[in-house]
Backbone as a chain_set.jsonl record, in Angstrom:
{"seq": "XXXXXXXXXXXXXXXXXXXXXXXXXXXXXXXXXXXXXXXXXXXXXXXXXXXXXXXXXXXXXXXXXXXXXXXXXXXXXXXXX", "coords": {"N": [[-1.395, 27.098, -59.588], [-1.041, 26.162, -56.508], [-2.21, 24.245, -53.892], [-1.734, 25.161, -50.866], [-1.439, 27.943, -51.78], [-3.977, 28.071, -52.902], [-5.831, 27.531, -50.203], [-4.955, 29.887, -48.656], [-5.754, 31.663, -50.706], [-8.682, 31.259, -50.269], [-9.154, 31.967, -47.817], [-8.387, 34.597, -47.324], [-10.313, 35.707, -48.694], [-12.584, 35.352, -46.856], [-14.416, 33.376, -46.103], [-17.581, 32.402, -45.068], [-17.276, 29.667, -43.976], [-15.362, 28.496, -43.301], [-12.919, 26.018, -42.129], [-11.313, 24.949, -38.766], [-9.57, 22.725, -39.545], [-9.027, 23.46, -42.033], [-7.365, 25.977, -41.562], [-5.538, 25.511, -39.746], [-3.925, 23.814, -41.457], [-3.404, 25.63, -43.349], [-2.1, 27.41, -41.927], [0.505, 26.107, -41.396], [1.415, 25.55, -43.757], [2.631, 28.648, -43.778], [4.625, 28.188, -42.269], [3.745, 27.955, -39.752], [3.649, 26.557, -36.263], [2.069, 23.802, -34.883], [0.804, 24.209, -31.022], [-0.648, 22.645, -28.818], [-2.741, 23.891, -25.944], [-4.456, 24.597, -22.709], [-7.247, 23.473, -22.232], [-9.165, 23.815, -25.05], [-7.756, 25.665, -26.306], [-4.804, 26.955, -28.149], [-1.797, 27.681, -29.731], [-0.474, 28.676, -32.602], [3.046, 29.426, -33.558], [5.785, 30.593, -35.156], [8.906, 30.158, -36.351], [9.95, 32.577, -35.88], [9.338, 33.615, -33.815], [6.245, 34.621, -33.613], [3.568, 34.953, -32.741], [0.237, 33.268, -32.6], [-2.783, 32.894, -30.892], [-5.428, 31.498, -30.394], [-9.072, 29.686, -29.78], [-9.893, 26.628, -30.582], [-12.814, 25.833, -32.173], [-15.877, 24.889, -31.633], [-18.913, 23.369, -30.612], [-18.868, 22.956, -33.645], [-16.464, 23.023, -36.395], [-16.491, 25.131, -37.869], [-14.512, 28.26, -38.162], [-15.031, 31.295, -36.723], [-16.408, 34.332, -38.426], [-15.105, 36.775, -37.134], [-12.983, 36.036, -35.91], [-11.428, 34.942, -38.153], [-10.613, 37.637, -39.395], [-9.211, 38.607, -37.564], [-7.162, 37.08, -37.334], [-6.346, 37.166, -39.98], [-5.312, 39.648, -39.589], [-2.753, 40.213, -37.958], [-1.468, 38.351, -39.212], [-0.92, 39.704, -41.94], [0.576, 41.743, -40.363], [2.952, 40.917, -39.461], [4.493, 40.107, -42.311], [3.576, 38.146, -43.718], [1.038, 37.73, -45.449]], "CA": [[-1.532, 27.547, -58.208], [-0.763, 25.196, -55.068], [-3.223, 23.765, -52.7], [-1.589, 26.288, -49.867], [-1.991, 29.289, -52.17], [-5.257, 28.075, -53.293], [-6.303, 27.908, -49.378], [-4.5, 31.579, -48.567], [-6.781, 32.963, -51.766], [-9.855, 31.048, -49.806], [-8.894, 32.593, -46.621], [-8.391, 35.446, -47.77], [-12.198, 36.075, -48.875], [-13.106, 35.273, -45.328], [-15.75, 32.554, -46.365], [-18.497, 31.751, -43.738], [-17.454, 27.61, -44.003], [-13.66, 28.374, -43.105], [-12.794, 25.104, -40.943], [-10.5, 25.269, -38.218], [-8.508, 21.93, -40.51], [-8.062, 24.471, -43.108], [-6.747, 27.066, -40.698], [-4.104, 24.766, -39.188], [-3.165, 23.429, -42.643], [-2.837, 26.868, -44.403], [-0.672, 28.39, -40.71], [1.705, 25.099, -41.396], [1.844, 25.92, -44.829], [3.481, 29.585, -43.397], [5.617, 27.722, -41.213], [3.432, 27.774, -38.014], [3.524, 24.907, -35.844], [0.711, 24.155, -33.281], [1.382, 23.59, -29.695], [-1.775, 22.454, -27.846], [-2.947, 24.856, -24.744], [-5.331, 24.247, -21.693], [-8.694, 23.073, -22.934], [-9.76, 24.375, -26.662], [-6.723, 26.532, -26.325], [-4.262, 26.443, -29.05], [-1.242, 28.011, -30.334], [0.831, 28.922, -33.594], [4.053, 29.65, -33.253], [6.752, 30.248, -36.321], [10.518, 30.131, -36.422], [10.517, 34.137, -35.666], [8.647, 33.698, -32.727], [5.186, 35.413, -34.13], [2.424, 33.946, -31.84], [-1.515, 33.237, -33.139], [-3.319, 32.239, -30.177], [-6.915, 30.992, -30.283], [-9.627, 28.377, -28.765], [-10.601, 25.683, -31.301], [-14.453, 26.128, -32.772], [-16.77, 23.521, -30.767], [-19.389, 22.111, -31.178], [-18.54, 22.324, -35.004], [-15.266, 22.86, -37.015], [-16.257, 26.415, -38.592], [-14.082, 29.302, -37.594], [-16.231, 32.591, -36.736], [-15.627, 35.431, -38.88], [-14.283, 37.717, -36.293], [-11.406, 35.402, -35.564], [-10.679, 35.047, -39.198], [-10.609, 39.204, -39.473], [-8.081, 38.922, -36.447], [-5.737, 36.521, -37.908], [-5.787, 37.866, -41.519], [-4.907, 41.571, -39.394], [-1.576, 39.088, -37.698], [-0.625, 38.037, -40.366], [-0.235, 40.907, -42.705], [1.147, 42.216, -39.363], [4.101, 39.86, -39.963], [4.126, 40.076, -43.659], [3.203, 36.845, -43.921], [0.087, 37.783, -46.065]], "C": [[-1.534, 26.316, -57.306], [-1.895, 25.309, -54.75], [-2.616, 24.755, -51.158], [-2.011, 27.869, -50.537], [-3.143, 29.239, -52.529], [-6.233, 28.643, -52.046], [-5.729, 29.075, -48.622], [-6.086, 32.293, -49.532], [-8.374, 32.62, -50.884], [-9.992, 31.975, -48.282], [-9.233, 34.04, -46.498], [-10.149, 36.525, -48.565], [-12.73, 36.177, -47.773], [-14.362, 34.673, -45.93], [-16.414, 32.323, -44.831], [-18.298, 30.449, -43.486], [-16.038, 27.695, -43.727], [-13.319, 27.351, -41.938], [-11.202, 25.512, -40.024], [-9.131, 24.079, -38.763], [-7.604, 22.984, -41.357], [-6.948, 25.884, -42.998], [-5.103, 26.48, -40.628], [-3.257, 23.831, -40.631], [-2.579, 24.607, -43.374], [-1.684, 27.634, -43.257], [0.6, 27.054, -41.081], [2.059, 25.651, -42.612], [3.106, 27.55, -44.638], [4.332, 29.527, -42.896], [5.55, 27.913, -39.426], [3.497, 26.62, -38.107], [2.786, 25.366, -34.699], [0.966, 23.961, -32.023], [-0.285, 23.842, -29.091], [-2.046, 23.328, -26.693], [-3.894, 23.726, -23.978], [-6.833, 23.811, -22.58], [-8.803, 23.046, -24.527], [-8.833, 25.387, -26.647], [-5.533, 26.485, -27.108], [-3.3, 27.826, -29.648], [-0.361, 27.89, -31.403], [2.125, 29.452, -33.571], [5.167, 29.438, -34.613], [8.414, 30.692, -36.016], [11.056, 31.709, -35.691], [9.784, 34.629, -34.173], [7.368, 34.386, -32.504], [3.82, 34.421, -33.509], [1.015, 34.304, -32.347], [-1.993, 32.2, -32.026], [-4.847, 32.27, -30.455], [-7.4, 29.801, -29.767], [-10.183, 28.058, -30.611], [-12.01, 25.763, -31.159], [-14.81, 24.821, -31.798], [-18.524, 24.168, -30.615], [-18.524, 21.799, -32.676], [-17.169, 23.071, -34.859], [-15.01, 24.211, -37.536], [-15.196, 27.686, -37.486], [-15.141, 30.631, -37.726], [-15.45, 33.528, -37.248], [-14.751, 36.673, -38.358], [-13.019, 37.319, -36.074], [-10.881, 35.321, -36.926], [-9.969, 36.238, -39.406], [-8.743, 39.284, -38.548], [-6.9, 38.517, -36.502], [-5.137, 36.855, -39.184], [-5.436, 39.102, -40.95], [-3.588, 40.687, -38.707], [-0.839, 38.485, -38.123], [-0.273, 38.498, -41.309], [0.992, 41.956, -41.302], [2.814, 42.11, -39.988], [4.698, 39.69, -41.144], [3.641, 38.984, -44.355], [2.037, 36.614, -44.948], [0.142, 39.089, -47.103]], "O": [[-2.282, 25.415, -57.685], [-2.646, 26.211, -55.12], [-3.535, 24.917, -50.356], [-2.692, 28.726, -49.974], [-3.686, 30.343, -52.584], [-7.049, 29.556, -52.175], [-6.371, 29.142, -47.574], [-7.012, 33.027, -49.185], [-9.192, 33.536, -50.804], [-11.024, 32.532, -47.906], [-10.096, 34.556, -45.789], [-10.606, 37.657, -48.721], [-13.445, 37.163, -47.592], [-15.298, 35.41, -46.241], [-15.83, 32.128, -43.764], [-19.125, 29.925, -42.74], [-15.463, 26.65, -44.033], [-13.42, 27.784, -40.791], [-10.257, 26.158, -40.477], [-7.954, 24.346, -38.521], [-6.411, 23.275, -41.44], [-6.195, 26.483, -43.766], [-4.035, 26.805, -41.148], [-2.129, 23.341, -40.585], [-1.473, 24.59, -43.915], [-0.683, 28.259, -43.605], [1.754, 27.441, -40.895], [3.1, 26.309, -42.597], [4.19, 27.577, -45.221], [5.084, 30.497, -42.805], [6.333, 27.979, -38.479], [3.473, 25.812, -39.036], [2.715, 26.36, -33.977], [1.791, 23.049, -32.057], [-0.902, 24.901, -28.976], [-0.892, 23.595, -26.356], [-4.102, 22.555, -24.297], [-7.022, 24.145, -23.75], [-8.419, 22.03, -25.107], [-9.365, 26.343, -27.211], [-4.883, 25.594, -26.56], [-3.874, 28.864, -29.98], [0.547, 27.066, -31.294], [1.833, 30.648, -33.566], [5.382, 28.31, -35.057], [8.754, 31.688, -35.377], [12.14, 31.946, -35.159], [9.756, 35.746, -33.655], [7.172, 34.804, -31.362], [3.356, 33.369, -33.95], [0.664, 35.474, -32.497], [-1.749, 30.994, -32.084], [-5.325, 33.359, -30.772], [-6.65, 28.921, -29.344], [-10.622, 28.814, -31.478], [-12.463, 25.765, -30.014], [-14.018, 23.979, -31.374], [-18.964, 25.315, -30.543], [-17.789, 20.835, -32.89], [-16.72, 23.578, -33.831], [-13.87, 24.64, -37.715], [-15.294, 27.803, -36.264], [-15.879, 30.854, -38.686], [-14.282, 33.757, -36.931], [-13.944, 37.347, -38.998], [-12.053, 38.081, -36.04], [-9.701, 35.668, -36.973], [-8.759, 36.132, -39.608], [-7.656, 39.78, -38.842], [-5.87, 39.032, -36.068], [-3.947, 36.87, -39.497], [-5.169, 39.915, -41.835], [-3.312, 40.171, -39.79], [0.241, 38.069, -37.702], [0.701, 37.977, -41.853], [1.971, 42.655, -41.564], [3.529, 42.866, -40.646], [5.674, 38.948, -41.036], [3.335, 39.011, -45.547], [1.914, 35.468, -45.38], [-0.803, 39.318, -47.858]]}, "num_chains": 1, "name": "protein.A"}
């Protein structure tokens, strides 16, 4: 198993410690690419034009489980998952 399918299968659990690194490493792995927004504002964007917008976690790095929920429902959307 790969280090992208490894972090998909982690994802995929929806762990409470999911960093927003491992986010933007496992959406590249799909063939998003990030494009910076206004503040903590941040989009994915892939070849088919399939948009994942969100604000970057702050203070810390963790993603909140609701936003995980929202992108694992976006990405089966897509089939991507």
């Amino acid at each position: 198993m790969s280090q992208a399918e490894k972090l998909i299968k982690r994802f995929c659990d929806k762990p409470k410690d999911f960093t927003y690194d491992e986010l933007r490493s496992m959406l590249r792995s799909m063939g998003y690419n990030e494009i910076p927004g206004k503040g903590s504002g941040v989009k994915f964007i892939d070849d088919n034009k399939h948009v994942i917008n969100l604000h970057k976690p702050h203070p810390g790095n963790i993603i909140k489980g609701y936003l995980l929920e929202q992108i694992k429902n976006k990405l089966e959307e897509v089939g991507k998952l």
